[in-house]
N, C-alpha and C positions, 0 to 999 in steps of 0.2 A: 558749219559748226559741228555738225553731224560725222563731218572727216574728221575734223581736228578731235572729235572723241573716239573715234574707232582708230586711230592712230596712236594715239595716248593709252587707250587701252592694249594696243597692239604692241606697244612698247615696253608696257608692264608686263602684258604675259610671257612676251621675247625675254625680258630679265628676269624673270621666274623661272623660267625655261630655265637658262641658260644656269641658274643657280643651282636648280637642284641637279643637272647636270655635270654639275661639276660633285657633288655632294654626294650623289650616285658615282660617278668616278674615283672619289675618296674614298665610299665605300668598296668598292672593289677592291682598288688596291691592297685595301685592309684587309679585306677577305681572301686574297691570292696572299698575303703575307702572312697570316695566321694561319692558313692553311699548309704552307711549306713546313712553322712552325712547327704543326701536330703532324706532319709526316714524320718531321727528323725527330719528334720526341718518340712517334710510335718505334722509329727506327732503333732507337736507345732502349727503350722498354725492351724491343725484341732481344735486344744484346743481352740486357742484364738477366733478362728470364733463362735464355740460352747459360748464361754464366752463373745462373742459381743453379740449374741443371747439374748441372757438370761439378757444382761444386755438394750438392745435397747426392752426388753417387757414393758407393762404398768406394774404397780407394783402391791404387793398384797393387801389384805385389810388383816388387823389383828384381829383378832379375839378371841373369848378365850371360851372352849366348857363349854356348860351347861349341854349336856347329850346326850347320843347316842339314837335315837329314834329308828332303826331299823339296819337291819346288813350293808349298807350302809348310812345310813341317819345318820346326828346328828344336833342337837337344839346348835348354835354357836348365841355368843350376840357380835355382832360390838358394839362399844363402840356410836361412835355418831348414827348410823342409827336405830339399833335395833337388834334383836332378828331374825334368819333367819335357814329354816330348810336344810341346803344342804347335797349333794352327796359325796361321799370320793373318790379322785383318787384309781386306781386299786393298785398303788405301798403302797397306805399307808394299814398298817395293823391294823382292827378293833382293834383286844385286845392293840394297843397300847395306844388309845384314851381311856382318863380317863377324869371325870369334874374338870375344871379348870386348864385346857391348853390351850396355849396359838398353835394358828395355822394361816396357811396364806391362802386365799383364793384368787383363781385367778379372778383379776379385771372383765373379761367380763359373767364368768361361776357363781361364785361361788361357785367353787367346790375347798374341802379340799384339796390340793394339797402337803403339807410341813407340819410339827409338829416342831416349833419353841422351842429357849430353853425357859426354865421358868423365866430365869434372866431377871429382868426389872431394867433397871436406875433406881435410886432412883429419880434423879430428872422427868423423865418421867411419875412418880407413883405420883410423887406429883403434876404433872397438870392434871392428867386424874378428872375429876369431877364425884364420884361414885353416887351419889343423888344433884341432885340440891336443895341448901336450900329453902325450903317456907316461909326466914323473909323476910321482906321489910327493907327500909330504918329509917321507923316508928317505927318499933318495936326493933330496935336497938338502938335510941336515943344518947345522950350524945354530941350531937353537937349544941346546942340549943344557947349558948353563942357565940362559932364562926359566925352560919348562923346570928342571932342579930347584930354582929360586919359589917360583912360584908354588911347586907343592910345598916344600918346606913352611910358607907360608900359610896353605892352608891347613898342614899338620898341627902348626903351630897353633893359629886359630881356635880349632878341634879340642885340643890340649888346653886351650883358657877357658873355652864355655864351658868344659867338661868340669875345671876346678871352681867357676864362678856356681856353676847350676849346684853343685855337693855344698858347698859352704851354706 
């Protein structure tokens, strides 16, 4: 009788065993799956942090090359400021830099940093001002009859408050 208990008991601890065996095996899994989880979440976090970065910097100045002076140096023309001779980051490569590219220059440095694409708005290209005209308003003419009109009319004006204000 003695066997037949220590068998019956030996049967029960076996499927105990065996259960929470498997229950720890379930947990595991779960724990190697949540744990890839929070890798690839940390891995996004890192992105987005990097991508706040980048996005909370001052911004670039745009620029467009005139000619490479020296194996880091190039002669870049800013559009409103002028013509300026800067340094190239290490990442960008000289032989890429050809005249009349367009690049981005970092706000505090000046230095060449990015190689933009060449596509510009059209409407973009048509506010940039490449030469400023040298006519006047003189030399253009054709309004001689309007400005005529117009003083007359404030002659005229002049001429009623003057009779409204006496009366």
């Amino acid at each position: 009788m003695e066997d037949a208990n220590s068998e019956g008991i030996k049967q029960y601890y076996n499927a105990k065993i065996e259960e929470i065996q498997l229950i720890v095996s379930e947990k595991t899994q779960n724990l190697r799956r949540l744990e890839a989880q929070r890798n690839e979440l940390n891995a996004k976090v890192r992105l987005l942090r990097e991508e706040l970065q980048v996005l909370q910097e001052q911004g670039s100045y745009v620029g467009e090359v005139v000619k490479a002076m020296d194996k880091k140096k190039v002669l870049v023309k800013i559009h409103p400021e002028g013509k300026f001779v800067v340094d190239i980051d290490k990442n960008i490569n000289m032989a890429d830099i050809t005249p009349n590219l367009r690049v981005a220059l970092r706000n505090d440095s000046y230095v060449l940093h990015k190689i933009l694409p060449n596509k510009v708005d059209p409407l973009v290209s048509l506010m940039m001002v490449e030469k400023v005209p040298d006519s006047t308003y003189e030399m253009i003419g054709g309004l001689d009859k309007q400005i005529k009109e117009i003083k007359e009319v404030c002659r005229y004006n002049r001429s009623c408050s003057t009779q409204v204000a006496a009366q």
